[in-house]
C-alpha positions in Angstrom: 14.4 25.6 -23.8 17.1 22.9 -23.7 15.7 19.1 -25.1 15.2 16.5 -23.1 18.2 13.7 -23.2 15.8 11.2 -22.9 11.5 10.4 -24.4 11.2 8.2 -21.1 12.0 8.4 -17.4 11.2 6.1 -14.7 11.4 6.8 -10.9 10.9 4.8 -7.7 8.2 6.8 -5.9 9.3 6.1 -2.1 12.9 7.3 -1.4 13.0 9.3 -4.8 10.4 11.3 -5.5 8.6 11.7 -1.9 10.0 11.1 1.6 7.8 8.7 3.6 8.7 7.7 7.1 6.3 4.5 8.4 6.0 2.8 12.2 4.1 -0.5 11.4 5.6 -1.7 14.7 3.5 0.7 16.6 1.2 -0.8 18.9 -0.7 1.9 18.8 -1.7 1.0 15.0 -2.3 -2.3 16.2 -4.8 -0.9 18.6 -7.0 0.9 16.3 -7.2 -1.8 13.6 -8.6 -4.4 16.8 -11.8 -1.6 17.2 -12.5 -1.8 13.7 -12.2 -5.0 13.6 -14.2 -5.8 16.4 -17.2 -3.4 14.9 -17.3 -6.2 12.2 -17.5 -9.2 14.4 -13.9 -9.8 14.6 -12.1 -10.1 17.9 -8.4 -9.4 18.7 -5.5 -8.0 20.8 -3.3 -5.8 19.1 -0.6 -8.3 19.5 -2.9 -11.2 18.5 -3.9 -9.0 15.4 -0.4 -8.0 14.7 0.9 -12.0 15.0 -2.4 -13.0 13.0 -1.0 -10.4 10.1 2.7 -11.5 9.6 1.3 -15.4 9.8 -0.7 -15.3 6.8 1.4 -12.9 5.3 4.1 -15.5 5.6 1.4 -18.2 4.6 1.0 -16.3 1.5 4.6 -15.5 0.4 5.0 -19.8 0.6 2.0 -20.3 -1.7 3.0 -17.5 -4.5 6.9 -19.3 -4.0 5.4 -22.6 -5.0 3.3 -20.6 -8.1 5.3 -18.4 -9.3 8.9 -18.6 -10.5 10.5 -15.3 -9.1 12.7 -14.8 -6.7 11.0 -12.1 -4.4 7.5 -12.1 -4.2 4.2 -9.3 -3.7 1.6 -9.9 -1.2 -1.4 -8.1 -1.9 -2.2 -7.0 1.6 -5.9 -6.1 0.7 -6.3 -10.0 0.5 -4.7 -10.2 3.9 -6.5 -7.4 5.6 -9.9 -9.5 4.4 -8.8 -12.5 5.3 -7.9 -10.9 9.0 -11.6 -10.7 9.1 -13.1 -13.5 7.7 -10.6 -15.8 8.9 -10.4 -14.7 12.6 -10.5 -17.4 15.2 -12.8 -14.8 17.9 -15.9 -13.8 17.0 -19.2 -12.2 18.1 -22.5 -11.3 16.6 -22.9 -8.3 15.3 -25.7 -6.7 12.9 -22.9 -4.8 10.8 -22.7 -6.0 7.4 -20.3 -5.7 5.2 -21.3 -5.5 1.5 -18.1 -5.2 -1.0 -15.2 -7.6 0.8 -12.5 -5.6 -1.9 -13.5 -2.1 -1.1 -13.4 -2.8 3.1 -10.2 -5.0 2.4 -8.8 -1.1 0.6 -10.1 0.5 3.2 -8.4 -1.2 6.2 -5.1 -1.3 4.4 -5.6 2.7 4.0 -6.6 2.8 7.7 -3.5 1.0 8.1 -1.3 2.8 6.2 -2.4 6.3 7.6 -2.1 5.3 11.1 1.3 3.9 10.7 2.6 6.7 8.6 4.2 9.5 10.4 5.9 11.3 7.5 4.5 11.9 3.7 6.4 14.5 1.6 7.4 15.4 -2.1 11.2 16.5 -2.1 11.9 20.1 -2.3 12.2 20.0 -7.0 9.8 16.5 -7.1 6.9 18.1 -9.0 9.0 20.9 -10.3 11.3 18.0 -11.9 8.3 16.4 -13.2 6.8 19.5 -14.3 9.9 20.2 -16.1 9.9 17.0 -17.9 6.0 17.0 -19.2 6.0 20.3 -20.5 9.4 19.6 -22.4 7.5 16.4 -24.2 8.8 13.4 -21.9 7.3 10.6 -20.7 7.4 10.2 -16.8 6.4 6.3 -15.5 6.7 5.1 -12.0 8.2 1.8 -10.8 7.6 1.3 -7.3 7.9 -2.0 -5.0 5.1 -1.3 -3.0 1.2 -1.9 -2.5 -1.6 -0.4 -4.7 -4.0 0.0 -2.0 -2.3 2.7 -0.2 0.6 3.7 -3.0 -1.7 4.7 -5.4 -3.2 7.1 -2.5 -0.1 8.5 -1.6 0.9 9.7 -5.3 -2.4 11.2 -5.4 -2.0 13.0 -2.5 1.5 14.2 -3.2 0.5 15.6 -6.6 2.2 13.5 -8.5 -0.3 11.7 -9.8 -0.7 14.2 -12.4 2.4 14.4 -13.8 2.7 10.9 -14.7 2.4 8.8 -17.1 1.7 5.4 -15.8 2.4 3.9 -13.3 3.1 -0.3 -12.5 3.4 -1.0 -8.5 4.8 -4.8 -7.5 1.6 -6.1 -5.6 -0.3 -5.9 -9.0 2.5 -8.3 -10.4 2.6 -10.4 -7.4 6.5 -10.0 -7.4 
């Protein structure tokens, strides 16, 4: 059994290690988010919803520019996905209650992500690779520029997860 060159190896997840293929531009997406909005009291079109997104997205991105000294900044979309909620300008009354804002805020952006993804896939030698590298005594991190609500999900679900050794995604940064 050959030695590894190297005690540490970093990978991008998307791109590298998986194939992922999304459509947020689908309206489609957009359509499905309005019901579960609307079953919290929220009301929207999808392109209202859609618009209502990239607004405070961009509203975000000013306010981290003005805080923080990086060039490129992270929205944490959970934050957003909440805020679509309790910030949205059409209501109605509705008994459903929602008890942990951060765990519907993960939720949504999972809904989100699922319904926009049409392609999820580990690479023909991914977890082979990885495999290859653990059992041979090397350490195997992941770098990705990307959002923990629904990257973390997706490493899971790819298996790779288990071959790693930590893992530091940009929206906990904020850059």
């Amino acid at each position: 059994m050959q030695d590894l060159t190297y005690k540490n190896y970093i990978f991008d997840f998307y791109g590298t290690l998986v194939d992922i293929l999304t459509d947020e531009e689908d309206l489609a997406v957009w359509q499905q988010l309005t019901f579960l909005y609307a079953a919290y009291g929220a009301d929207y079109t999808p392109y209202g919803l859609r618009q209502k997104y990239l607004d405070l997205i961009k509203a975000e991105e000013e306010r981290l520019y003005e805080r923080m000294v990086y060039k490129h900044v992270e929205v944490d979309l959970v934050a957003i996905f909440i805020k679509l909620l309790t910030d949205a300008e059409k209501t109605h009354l509705t008994e459903n209650y929602i008890k942990d804002m951060e765990s519907w805020g993960n939720l949504i952006a999972n809904v989100f992500r699922i319904n926009s993804r049409k392609v999820l896939k580990t690479y023909p030698n991914t977890l082979k690779t990885l495999q290859t590298i653990k059992d041979k005594g090397g350490k195997i991190f992941i770098l990705s520029n990307a959002q923990r609500a629904f990257t973390q999900p997706e490493i899971e679900l790819t298996g790779c997860a288990d071959l790693v050794d930590k893992i530091y995604i940009s929206s906990d940064f904020q850059m």
